[in-house]
PyMOL Python script that loads the backbone (N, CA, C, O; Angstrom):
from pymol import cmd

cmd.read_pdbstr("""\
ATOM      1  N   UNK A   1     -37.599  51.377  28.324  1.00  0.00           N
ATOM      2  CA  UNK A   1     -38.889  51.757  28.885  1.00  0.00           C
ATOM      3  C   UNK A   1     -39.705  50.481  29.086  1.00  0.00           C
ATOM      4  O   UNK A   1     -39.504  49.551  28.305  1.00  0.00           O
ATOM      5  N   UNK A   2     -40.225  50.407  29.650  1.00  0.00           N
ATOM      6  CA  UNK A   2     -41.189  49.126  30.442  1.00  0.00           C
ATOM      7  C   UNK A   2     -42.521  49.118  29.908  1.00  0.00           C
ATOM      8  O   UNK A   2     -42.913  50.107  29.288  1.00  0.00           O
ATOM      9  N   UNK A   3     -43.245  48.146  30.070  1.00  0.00           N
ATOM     10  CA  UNK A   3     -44.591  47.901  29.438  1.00  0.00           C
ATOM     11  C   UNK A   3     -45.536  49.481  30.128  1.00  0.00           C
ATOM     12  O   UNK A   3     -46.214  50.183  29.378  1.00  0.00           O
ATOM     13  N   UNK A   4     -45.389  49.749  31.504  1.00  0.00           N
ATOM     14  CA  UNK A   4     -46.132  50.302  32.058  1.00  0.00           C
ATOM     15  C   UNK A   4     -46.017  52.524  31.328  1.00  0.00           C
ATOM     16  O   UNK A   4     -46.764  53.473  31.091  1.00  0.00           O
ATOM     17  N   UNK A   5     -44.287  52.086  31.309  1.00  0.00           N
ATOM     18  CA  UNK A   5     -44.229  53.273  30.956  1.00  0.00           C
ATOM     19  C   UNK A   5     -44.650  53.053  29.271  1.00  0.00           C
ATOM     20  O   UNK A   5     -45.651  53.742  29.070  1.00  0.00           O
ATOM     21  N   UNK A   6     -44.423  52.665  28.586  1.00  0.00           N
ATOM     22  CA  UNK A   6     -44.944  52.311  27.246  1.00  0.00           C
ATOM     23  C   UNK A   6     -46.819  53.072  27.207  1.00  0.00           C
ATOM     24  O   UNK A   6     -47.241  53.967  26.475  1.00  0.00           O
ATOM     25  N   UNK A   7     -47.518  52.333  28.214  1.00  0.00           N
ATOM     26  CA  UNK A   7     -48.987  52.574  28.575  1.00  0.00           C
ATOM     27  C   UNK A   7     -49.068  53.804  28.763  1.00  0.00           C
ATOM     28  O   UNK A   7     -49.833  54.503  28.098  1.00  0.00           O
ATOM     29  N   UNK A   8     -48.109  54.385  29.920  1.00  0.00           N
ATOM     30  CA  UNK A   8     -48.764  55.668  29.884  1.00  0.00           C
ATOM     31  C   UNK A   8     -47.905  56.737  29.114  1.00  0.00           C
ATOM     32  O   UNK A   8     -48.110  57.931  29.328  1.00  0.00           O
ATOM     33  N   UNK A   9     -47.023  56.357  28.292  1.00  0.00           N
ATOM     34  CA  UNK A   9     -47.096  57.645  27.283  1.00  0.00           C
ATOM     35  C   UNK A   9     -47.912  57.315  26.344  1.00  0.00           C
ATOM     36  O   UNK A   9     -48.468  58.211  25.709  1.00  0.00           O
ATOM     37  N   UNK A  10     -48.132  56.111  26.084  1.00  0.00           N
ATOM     38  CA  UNK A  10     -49.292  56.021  24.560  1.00  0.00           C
ATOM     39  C   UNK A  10     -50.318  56.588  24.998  1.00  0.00           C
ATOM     40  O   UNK A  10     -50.751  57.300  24.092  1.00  0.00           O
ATOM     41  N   UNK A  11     -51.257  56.698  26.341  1.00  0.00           N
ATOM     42  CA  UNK A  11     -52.324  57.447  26.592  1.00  0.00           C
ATOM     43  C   UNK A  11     -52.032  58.519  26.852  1.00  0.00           C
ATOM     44  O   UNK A  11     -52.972  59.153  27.331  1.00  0.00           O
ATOM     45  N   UNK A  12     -50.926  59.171  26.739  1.00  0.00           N
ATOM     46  CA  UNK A  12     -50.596  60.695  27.029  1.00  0.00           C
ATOM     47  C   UNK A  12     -50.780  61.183  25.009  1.00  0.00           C
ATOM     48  O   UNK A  12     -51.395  62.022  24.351  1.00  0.00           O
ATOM     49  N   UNK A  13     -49.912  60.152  24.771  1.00  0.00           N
ATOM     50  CA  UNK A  13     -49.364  61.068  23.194  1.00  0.00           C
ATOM     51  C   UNK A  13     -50.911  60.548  22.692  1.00  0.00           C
ATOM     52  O   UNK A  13     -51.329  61.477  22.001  1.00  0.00           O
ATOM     53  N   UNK A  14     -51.908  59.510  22.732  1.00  0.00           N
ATOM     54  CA  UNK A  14     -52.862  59.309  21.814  1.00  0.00           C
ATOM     55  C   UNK A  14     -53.732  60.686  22.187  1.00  0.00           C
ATOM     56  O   UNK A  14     -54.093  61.469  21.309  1.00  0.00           O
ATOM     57  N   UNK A  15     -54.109  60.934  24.035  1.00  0.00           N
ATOM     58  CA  UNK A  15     -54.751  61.435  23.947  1.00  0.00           C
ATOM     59  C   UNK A  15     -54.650  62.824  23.201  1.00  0.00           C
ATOM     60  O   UNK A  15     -55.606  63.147  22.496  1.00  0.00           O
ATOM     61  N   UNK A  16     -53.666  63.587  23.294  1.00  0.00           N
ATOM     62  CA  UNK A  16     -53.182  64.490  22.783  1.00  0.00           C
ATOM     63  C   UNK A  16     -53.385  64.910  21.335  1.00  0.00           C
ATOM     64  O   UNK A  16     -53.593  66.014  20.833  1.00  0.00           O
ATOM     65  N   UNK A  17     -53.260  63.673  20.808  1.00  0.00           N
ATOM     66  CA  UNK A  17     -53.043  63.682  19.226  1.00  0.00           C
ATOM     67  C   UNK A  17     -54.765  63.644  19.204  1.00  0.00           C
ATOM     68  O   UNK A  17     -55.241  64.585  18.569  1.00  0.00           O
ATOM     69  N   UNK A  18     -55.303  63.136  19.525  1.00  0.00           N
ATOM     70  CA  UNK A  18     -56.953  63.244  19.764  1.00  0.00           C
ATOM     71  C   UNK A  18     -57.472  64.630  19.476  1.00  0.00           C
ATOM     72  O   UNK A  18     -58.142  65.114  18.564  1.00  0.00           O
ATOM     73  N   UNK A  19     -56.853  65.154  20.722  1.00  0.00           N
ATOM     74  CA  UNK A  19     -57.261  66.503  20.975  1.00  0.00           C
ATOM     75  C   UNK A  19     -57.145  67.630  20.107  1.00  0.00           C
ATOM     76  O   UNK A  19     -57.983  68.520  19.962  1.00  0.00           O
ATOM     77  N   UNK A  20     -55.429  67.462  19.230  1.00  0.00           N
ATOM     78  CA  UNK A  20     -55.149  68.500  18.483  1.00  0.00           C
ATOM     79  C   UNK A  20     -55.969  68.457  17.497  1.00  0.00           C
ATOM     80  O   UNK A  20     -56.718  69.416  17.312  1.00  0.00           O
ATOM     81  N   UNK A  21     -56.015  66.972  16.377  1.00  0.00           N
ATOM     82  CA  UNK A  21     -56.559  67.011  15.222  1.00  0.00           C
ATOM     83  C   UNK A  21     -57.943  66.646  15.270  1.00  0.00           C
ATOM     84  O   UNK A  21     -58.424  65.590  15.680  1.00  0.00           O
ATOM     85  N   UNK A  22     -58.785  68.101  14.588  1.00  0.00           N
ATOM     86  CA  UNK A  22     -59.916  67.954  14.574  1.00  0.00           C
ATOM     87  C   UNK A  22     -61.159  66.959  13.900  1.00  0.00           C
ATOM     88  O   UNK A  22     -61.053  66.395  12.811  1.00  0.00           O
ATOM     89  N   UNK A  23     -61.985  66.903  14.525  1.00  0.00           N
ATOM     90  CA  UNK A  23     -62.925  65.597  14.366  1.00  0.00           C
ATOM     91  C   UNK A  23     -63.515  64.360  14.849  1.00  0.00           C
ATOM     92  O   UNK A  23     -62.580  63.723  15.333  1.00  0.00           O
ATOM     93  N   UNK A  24     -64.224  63.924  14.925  1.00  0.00           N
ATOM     94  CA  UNK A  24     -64.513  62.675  16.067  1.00  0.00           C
ATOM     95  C   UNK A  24     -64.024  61.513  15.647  1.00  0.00           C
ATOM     96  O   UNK A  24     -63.982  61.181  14.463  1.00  0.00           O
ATOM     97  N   UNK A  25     -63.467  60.563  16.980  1.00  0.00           N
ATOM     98  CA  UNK A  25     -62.908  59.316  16.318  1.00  0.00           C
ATOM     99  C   UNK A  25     -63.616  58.717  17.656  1.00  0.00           C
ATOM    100  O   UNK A  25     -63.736  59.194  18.784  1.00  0.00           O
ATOM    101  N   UNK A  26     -64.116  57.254  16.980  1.00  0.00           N
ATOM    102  CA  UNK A  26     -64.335  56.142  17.817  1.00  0.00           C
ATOM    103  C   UNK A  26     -63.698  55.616  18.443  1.00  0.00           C
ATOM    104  O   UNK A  26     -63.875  54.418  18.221  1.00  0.00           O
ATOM    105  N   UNK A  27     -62.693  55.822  19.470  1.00  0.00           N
ATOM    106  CA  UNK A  27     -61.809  55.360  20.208  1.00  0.00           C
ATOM    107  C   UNK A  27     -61.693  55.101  21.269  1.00  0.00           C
ATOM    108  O   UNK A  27     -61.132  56.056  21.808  1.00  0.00           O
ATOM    109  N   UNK A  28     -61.919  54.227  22.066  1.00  0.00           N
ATOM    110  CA  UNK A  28     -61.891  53.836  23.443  1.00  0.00           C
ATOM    111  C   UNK A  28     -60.829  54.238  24.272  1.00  0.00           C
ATOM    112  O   UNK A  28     -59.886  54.761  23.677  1.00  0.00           O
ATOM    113  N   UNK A  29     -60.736  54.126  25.531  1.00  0.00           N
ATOM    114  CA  UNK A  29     -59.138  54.135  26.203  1.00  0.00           C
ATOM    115  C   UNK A  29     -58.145  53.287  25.521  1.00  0.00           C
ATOM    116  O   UNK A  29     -57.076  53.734  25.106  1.00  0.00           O
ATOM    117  N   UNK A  30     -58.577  51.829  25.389  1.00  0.00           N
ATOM    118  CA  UNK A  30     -57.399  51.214  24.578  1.00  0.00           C
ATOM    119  C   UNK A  30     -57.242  52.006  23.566  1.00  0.00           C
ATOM    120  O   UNK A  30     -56.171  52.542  23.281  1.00  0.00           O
ATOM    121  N   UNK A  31     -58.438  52.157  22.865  1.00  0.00           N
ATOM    122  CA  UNK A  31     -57.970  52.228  21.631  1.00  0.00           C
ATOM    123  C   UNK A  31     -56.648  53.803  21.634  1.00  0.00           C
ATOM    124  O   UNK A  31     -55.633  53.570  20.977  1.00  0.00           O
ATOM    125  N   UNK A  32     -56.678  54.467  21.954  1.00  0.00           N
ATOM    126  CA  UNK A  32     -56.578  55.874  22.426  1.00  0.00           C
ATOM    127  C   UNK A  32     -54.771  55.299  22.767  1.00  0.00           C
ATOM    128  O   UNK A  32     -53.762  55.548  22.106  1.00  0.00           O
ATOM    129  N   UNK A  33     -54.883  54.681  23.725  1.00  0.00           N
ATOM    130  CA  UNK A  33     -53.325  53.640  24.303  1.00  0.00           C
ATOM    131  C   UNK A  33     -52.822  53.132  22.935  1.00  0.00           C
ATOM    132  O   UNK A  33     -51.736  53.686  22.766  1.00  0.00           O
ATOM    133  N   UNK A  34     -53.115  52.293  21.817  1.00  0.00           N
ATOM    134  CA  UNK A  34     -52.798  52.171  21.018  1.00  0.00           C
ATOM    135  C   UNK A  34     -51.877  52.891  20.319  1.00  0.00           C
ATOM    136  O   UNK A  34     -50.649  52.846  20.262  1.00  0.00           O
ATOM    137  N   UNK A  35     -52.895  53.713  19.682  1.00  0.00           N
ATOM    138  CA  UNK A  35     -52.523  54.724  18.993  1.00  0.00           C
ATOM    139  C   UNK A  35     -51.240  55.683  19.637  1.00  0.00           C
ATOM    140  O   UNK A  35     -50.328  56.174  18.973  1.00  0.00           O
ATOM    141  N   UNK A  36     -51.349  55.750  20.454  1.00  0.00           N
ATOM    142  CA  UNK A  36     -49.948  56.507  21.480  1.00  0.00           C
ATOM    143  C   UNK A  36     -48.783  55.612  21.029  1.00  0.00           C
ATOM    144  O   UNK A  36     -47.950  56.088  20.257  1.00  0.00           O
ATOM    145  N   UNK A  37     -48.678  54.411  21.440  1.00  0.00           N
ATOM    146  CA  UNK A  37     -47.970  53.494  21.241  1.00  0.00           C
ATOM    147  C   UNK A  37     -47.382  53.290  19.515  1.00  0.00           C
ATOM    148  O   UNK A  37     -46.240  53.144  19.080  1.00  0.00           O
ATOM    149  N   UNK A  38     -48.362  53.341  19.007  1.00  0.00           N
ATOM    150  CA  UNK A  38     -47.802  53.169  17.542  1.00  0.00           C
ATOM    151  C   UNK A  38     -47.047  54.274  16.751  1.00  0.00           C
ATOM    152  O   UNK A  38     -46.202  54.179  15.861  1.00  0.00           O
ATOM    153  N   UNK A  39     -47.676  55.467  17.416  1.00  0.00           N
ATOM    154  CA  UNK A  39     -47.064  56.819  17.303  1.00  0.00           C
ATOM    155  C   UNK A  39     -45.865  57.289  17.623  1.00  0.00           C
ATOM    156  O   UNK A  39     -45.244  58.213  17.097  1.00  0.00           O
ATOM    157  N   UNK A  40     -45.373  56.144  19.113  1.00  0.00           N
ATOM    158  CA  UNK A  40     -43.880  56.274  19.451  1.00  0.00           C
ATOM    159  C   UNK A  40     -43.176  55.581  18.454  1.00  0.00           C
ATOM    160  O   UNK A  40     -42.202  56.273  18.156  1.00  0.00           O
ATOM    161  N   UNK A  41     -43.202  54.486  17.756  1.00  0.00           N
ATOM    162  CA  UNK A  41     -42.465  54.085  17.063  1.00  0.00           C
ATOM    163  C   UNK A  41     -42.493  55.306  15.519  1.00  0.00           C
ATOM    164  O   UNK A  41     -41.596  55.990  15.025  1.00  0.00           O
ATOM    165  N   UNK A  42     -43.758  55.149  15.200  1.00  0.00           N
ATOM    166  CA  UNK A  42     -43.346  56.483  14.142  1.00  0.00           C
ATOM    167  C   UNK A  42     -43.043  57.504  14.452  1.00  0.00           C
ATOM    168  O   UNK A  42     -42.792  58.044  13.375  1.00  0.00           O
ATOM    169  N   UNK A  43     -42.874  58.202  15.207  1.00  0.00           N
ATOM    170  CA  UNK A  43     -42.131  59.052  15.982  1.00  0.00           C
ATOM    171  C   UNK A  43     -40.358  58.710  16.457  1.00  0.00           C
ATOM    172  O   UNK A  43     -39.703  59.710  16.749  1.00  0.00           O
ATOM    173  N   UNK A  44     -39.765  57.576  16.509  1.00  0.00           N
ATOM    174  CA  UNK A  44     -39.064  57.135  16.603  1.00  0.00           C
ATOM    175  C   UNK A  44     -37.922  56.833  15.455  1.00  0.00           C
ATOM    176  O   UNK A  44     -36.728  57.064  15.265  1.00  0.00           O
ATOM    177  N   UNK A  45     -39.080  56.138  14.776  1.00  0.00           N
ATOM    178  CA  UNK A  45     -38.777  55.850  12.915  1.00  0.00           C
ATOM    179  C   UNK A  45     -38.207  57.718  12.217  1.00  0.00           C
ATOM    180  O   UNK A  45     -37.268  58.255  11.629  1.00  0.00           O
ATOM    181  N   UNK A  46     -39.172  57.948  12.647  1.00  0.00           N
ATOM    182  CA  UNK A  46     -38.878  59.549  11.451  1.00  0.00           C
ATOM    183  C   UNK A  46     -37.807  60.225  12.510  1.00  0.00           C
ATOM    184  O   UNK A  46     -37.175  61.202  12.108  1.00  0.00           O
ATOM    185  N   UNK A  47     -37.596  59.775  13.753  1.00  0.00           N
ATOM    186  CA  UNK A  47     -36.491  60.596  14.151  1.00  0.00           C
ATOM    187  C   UNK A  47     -35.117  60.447  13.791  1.00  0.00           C
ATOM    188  O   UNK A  47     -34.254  61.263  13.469  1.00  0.00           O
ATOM    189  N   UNK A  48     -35.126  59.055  13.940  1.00  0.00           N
ATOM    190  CA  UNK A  48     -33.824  58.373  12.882  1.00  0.00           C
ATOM    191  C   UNK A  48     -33.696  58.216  11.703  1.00  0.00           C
ATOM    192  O   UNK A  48     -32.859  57.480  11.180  1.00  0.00           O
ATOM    193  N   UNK A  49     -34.589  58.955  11.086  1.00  0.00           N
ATOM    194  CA  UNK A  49     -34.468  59.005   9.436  1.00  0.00           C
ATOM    195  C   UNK A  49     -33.768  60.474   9.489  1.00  0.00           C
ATOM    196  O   UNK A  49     -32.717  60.688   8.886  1.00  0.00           O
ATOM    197  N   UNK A  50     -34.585  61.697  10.436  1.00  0.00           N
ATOM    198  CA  UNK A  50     -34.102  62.626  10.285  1.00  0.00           C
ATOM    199  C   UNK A  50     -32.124  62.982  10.985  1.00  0.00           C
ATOM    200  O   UNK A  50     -31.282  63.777  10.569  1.00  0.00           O
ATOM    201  N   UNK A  51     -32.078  62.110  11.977  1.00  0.00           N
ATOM    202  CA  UNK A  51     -30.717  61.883  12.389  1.00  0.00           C
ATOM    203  C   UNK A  51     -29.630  61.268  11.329  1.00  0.00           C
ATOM    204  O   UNK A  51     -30.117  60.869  10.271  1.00  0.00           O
ATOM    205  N   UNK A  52     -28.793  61.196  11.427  1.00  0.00           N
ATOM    206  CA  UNK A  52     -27.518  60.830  10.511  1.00  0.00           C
ATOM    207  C   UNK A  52     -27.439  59.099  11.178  1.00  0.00           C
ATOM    208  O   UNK A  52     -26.415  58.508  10.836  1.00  0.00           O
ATOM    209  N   UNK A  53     -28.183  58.485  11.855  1.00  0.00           N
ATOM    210  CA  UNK A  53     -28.389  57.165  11.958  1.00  0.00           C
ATOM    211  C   UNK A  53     -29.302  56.202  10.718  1.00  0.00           C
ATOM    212  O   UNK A  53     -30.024  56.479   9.761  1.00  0.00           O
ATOM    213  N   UNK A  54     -28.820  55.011  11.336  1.00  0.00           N
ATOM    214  CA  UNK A  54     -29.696  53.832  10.569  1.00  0.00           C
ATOM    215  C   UNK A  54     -31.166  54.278  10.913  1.00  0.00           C
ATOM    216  O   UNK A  54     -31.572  54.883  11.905  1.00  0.00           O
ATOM    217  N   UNK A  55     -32.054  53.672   9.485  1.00  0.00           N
ATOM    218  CA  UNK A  55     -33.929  53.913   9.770  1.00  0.00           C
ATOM    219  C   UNK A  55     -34.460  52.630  10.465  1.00  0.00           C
ATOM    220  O   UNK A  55     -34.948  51.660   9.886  1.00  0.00           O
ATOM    221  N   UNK A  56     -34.260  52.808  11.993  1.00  0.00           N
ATOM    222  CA  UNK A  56     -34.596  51.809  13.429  1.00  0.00           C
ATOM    223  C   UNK A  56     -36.163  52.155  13.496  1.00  0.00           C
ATOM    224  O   UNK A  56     -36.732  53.194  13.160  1.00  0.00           O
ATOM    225  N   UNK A  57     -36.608  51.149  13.949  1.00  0.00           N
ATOM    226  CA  UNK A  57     -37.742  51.127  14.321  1.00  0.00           C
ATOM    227  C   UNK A  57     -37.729  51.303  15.532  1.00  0.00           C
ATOM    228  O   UNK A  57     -38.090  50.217  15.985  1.00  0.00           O
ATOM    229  N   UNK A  58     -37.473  52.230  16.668  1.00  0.00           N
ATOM    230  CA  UNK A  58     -37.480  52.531  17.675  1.00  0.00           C
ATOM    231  C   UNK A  58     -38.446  53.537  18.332  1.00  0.00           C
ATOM    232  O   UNK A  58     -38.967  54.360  17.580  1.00  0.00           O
ATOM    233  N   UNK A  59     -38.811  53.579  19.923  1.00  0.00           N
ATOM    234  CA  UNK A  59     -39.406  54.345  20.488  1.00  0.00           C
ATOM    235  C   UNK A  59     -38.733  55.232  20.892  1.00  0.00           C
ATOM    236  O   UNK A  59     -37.529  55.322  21.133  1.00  0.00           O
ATOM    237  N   UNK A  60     -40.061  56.319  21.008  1.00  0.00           N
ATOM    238  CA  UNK A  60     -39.281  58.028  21.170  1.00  0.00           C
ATOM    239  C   UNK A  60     -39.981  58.258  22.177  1.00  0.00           C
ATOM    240  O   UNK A  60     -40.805  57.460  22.623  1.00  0.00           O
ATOM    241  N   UNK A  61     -39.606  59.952  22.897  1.00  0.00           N
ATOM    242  CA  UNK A  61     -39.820  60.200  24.253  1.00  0.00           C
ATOM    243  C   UNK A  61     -41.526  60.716  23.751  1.00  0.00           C
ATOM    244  O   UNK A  61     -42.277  60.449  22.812  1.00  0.00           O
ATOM    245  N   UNK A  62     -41.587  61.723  25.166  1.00  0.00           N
ATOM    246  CA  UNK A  62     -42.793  62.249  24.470  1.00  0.00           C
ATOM    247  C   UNK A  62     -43.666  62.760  23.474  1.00  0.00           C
ATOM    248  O   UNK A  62     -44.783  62.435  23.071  1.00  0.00           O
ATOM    249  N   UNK A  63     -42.593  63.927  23.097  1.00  0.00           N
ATOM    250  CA  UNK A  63     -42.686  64.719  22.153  1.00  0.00           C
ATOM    251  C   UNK A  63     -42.919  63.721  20.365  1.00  0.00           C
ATOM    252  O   UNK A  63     -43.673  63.847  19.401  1.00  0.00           O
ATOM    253  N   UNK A  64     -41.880  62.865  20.715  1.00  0.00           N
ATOM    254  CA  UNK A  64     -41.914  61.749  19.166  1.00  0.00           C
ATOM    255  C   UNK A  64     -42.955  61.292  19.500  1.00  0.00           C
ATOM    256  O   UNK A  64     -43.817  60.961  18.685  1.00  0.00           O
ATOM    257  N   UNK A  65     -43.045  61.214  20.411  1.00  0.00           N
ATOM    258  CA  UNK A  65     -44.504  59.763  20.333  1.00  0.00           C
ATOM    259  C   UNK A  65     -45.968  60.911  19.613  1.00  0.00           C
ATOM    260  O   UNK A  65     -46.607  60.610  18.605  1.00  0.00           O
ATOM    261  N   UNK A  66     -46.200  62.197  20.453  1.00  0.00           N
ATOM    262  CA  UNK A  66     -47.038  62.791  19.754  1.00  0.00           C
ATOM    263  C   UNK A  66     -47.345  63.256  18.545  1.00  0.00           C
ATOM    264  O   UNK A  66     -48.457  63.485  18.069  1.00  0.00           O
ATOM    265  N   UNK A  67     -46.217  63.388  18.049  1.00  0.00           N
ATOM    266  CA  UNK A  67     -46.053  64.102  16.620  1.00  0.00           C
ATOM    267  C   UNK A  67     -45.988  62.428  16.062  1.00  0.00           C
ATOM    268  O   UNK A  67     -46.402  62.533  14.907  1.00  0.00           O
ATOM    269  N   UNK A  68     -45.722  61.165  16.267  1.00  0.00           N
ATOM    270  CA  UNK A  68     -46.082  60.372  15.408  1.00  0.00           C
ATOM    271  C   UNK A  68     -47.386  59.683  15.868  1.00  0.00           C
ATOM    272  O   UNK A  68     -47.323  58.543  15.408  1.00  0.00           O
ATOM    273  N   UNK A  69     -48.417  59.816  16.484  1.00  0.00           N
ATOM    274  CA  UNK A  69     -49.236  59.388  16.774  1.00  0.00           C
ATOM    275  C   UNK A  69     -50.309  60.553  15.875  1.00  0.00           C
ATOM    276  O   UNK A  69     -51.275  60.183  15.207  1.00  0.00           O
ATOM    277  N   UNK A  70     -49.929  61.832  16.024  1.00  0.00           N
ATOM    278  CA  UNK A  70     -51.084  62.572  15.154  1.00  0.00           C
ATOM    279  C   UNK A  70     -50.470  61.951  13.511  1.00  0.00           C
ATOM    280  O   UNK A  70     -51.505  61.921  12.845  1.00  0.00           O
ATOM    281  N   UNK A  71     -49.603  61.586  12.827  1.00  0.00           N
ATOM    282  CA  UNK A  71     -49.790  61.082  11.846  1.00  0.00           C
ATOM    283  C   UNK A  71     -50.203  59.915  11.343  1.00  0.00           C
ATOM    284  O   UNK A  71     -50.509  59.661  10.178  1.00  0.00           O
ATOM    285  N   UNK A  72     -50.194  58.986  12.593  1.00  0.00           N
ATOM    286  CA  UNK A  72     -50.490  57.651  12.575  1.00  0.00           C
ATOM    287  C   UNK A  72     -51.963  58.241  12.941  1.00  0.00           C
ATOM    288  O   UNK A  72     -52.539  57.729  11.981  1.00  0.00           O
ATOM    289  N   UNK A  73     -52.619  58.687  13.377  1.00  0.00           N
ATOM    290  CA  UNK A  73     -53.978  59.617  13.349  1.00  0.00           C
ATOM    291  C   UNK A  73     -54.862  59.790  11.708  1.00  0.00           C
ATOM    292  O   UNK A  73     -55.911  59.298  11.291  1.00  0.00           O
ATOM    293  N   UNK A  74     -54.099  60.494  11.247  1.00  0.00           N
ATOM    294  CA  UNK A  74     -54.141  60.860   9.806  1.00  0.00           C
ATOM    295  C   UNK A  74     -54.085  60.012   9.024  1.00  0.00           C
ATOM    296  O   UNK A  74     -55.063  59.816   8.303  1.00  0.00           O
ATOM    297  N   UNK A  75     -53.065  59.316   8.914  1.00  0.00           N
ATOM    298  CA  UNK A  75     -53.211  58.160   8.471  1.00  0.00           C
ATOM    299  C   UNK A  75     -54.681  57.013   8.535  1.00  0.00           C
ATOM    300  O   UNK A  75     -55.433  56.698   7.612  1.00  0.00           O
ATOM    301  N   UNK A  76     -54.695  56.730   9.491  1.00  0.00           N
ATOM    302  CA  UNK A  76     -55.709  55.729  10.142  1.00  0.00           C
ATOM    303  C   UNK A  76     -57.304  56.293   9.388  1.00  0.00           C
ATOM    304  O   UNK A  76     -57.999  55.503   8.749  1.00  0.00           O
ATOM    305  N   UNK A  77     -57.718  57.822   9.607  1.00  0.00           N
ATOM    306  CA  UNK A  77     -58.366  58.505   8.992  1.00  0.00           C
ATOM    307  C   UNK A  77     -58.632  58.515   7.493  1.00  0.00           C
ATOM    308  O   UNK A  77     -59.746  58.679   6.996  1.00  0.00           O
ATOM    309  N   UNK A  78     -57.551  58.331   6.853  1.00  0.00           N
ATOM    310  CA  UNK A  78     -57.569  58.598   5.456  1.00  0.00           C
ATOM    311  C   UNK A  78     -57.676  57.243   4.784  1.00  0.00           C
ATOM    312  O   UNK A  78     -58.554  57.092   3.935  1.00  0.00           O
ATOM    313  N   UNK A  79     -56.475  55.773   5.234  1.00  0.00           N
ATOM    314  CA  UNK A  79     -56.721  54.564   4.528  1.00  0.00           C
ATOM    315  C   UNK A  79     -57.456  53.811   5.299  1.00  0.00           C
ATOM    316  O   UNK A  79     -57.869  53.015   4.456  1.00  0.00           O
ATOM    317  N   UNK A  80     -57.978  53.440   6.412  1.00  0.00           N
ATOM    318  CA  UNK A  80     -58.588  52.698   7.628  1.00  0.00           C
ATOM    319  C   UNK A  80     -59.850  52.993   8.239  1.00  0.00           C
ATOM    320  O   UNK A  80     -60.813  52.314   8.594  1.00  0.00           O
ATOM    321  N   UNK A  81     -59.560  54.191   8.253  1.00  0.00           N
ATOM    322  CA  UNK A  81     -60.851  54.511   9.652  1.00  0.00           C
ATOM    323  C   UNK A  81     -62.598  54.177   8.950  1.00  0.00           C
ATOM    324  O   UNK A  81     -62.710  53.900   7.756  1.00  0.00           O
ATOM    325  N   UNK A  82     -63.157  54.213   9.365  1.00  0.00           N
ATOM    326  CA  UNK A  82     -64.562  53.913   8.802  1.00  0.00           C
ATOM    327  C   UNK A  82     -65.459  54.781   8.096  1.00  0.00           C
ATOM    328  O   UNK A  82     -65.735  55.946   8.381  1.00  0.00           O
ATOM    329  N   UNK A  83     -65.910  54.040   7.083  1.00  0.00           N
ATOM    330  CA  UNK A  83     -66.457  54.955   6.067  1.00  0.00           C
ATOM    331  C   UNK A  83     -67.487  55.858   6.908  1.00  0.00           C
ATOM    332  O   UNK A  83     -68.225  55.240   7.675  1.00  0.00           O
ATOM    333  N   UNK A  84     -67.607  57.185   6.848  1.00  0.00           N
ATOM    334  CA  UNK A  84     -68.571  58.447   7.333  1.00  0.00           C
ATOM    335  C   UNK A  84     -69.219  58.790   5.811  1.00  0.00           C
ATOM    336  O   UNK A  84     -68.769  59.427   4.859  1.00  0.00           O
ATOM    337  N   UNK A  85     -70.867  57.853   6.095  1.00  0.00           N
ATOM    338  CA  UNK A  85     -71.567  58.488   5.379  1.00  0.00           C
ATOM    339  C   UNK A  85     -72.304  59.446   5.255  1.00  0.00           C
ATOM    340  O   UNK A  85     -72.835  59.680   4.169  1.00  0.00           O
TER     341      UNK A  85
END
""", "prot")
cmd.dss("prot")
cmd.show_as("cartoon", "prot")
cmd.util.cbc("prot")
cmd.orient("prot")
């Protein structure tokens, strides 16, 4: 997959993952692209953990990228994201 396609599934799977899990996040378009992006690899990662393969750090199609972008979501939320006083 190419830089471009890389871009637009991370803004497909971030936005998504946005959408499902409830609550407001400060996130720009990049930021939003990011998060898509980082989500394919954990999405990728847990697919080959769950496969009878080696644990690769690899990118996944759509579907991986969303389901690891809402945990990389959760994540980000729970150890990272900014204190809500």
């Amino acid at each position: 997959m190419g830089i471009i396609g890389f871009i637009i599934v991370g803004l497909i799977a971030g936005f998504v993952a946005r959408a499902v899990v409830p609550g407001k996040d400060d996130l720009g378009v990049i930021g939003t692209i990011i998060l898509g992006i980082v989500g394919s690899f954990v999405g990728g990662f847990l697919g080959s953990l769950i496969q009878d393969g080696p644990a690769d750090l690899t990118a996944s199609g759509i579907i991986g990228s969303i389901i690891g972008a809402i945990i990389a979501l959760l994540v980000w939320r729970k150890v990272g994201g900014r204190s809500r006083v």
